[in-house]
N, C-alpha and C positions, 0 to 999 in steps of 0.2 A: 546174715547181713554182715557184711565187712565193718570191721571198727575204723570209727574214723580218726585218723593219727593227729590229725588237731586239739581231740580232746587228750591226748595223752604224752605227747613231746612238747619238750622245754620249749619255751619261748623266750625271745630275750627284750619282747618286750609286751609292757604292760607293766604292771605290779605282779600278777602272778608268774610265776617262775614255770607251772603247769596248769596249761584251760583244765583240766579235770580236777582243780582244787576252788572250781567253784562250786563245785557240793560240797567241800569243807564250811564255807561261808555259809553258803544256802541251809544247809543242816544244825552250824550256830546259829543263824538268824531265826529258824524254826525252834530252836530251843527256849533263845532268852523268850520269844512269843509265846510259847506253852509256858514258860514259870509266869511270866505275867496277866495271862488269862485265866493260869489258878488264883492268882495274886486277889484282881478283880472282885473276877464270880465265886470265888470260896466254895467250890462245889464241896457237896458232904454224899455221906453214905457209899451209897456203889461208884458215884460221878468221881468222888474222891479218891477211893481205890483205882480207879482206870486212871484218871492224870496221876498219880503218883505212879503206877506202875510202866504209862508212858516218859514219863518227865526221869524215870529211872532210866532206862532202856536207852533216853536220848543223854543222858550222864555217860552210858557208857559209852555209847558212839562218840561221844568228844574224849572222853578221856585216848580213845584209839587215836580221832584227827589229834589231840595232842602228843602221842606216840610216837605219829606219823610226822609231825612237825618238829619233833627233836633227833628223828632221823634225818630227815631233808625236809630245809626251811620249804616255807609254801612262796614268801617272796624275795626279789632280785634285792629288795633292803635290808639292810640287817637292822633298821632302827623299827621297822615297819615288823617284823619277825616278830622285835622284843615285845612290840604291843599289842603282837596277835599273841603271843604266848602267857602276856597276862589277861586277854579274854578270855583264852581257854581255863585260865583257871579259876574265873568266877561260876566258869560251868560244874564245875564238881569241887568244886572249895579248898582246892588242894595246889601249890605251883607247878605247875606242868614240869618246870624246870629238874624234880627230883627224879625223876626220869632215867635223869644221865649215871648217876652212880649207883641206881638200884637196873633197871634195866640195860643200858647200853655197855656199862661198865660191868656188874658183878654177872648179869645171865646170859647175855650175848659171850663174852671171854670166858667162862667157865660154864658154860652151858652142862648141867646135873652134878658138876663137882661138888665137894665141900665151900667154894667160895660163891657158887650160887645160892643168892639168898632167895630165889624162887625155885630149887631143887623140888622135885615130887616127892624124892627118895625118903624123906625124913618120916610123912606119913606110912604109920603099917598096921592098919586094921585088918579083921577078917571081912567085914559086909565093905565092899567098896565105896557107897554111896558117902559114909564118917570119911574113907581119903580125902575125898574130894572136898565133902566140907571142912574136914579139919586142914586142911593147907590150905584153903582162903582165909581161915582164922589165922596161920601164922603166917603168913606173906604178912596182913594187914597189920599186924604187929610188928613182926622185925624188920618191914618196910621202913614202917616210921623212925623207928630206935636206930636205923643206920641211916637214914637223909638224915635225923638229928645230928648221928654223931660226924657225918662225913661233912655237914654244912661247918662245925665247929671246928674242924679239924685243916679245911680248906678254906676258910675265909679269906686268909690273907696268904694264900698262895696263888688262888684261883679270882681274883678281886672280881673281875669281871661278870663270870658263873654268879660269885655270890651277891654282886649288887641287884643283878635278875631276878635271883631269888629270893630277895631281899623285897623287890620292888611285886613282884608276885605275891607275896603273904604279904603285905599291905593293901593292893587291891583286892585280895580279897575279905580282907579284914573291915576295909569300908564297906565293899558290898553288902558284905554279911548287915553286920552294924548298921546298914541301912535298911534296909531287910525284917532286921529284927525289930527296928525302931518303929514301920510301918504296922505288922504281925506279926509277936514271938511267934505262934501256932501255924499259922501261913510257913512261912520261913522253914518249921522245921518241919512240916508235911510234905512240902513241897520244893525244897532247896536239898536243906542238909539228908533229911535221910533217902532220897533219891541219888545222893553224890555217894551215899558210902553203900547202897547197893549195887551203882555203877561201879567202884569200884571193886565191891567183891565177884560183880561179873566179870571182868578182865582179870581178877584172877584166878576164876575158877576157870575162865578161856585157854589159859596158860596154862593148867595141870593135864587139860583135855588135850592141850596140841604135845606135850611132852611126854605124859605118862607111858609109862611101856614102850618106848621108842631107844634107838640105840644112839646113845649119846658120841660113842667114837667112832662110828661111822659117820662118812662124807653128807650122805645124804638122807638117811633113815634116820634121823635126828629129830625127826620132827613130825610131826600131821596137822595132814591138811584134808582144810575142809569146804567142798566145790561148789555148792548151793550157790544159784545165780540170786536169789534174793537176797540172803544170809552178807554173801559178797558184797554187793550195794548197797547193803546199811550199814558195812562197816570197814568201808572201802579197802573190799577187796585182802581184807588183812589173814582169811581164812585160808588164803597162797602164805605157809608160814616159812616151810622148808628152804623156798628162796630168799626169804627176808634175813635169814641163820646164815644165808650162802654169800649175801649179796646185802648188807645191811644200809645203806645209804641207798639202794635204791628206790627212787619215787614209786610209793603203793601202784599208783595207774599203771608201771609196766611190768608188776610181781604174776597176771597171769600168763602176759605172752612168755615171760622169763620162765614161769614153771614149765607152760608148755614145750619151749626148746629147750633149757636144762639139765630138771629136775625129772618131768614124767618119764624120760627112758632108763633112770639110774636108780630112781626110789621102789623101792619095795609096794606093787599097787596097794597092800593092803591100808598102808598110811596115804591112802588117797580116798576119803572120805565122803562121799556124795551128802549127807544129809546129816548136821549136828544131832540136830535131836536122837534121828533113828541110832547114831553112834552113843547117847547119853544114856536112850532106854535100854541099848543092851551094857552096856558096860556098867551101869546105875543100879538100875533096877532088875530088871530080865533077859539076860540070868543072874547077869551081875558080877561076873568075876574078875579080877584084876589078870588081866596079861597081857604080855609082850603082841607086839602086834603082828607075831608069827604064830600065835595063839597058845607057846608056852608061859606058865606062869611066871609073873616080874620077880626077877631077882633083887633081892636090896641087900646094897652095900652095907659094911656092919658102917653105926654111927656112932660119933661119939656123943656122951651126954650129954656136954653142953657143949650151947650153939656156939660159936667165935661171930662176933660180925666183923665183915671184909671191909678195910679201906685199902684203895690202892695206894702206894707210893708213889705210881708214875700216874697222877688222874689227867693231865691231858694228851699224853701221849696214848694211852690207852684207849680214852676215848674217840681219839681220832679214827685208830682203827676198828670201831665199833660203830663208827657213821654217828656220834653224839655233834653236838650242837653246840656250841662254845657258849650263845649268849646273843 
């Protein structure tokens, strides 16, 4: 069946900028309704385990729409942007906003270099499975330790950026706080450690689309992963190769873009039909680390301690990285 171009071209009018960012809404509006029916009914035992493990999965799907949102706003406002961008981050308790100079700034412009603070390369176990989890352990730390320092460093250069982000970790400082005030135990079954699973998923998604990939090449930079479901719950962000190619383009047109772009140039093997079946063998069985020409990953020597990256030039850099001012 032919896609229909209405859901996927800009429009100029309306609030949304793209009809296909009514499943961004539709998908927040399904979230805050899953935290508040755990909220409610308190389910225990196994009911517990499944909405946490739902209410996780839906963290990370917002964290992506907020990805997606600081690459291209979802609306024609900018005032209407800034209040969708502190929704998103009552979804995972974190300002959507930091985004910009861990993601759009340090891994978009330095994509596997030393100024990449989401690099694979730093990980070097022998069982694969420790890579993986050990660079979600350090993403999640020197994520932080640099929105820290880059917030402190660009306050008053960047005013705008940082009143955002300012106004972001306030909302969600009341959410929380209100949250907490209802049920410390709720709150953190069901809120907090659902958001810091969500977001060790999005980082473990990013060692899976990098790992073993050629970084100075045009196209082979990346993997991608084609699963029509996988795609629809996380709109479509599994086309990654063209988001590296093409960073401001709105998620809705990253497949027809692969399909005329990217699939006659990339290497098929970094075109990945199915996450998981790519997890079990690269994870578990057999389980080897390699290039996705199937010789073993080379790693760069490192040095031993980390540097974290602030740019000099942050909004000009950003600009060419499709970041979002604010």
């Amino acid at each position: 069946m032919a896609r229909d171009p209405s859901n996927t071209g800009p429009s100029k009018r309306g609030l949304l900028r793209f009809a296909a960012d009514r499943r961004s809404l539709a998908f927040a509006a399904a979230h805050f309704s899953m935290v508040a029916a755990a909220f409610v009914f308190a389910p225990h035992g196994w009911a517990a385990a499944g909405a946490i493990a739902t209410i996780s999965f839906s963290s990370f799907m917002q964290l992506i729409s907020g990805h997606n949102a600081m690459h291209a706003p979802l609306f024609h406002s900018r005032t209407v942007n800034r209040g969708w961008q502190m929704v998103l981050s009552l979804m995972f308790c974190y300002p959507v906003s930091a985004f910009v100079p861990v993601h759009n700034l340090s891994h978009h412009m330095h994509l596997q270099t030393p100024k990449d603070v989401l690099r694979t390369t730093e990980v070097r176990h022998k069982m694969n499975l420790l890579n993986l989890l050990h660079h979600v352990f350090l993403a999640a730390v020197h994520i932080h330790l640099l929105n820290a320092v880059y917030i402190s460093r660009v306050r008053k250069r960047r005013r705008v950026w940082f009143t955002q982000v300012r106004n972001e970790i306030v909302a969600v400082a009341v959410f929380a706080g209100g949250l907490i005030a209802l049920s410390p135990s709720r709150f953190l079954y069901f809120v907090f450690i659902p958001a810091l699973i969500g977001q060790c998923m999005i980082f473990g998604l990013g060692y899976l689309q990098h790992d073993g990939t050629d970084a100075d090449s045009d196209f082979n930079h990346s993997r991608n992963f084609l699963g029509g479901l996988f795609n629809w719950l996380i709109f479509d962000n599994g086309y990654h190769t063209i988001h590296h190619v093409q960073a401001g383009l709105h998620w809705s047109l990253c497949r027809e873009a692969h399909a005329r772009l990217v699939a006659p140039q990339i290497d098929p093997a970094l075109d990945q039909t199915s996450i998981l079946g790519f997890m079990w063998r690269s994870y578990l069985w057999p389980g080897r680390r390699e290039r996705f020409d199937g010789q073993p990953v080379q790693l760069p020597v490192e040095r031993t301690k980390r540097e974290l990256w602030i740019p000099d030039s942050a909004v000009g850099a950003g600009a060419s990285a499709g970041a979002v001012e604010g």
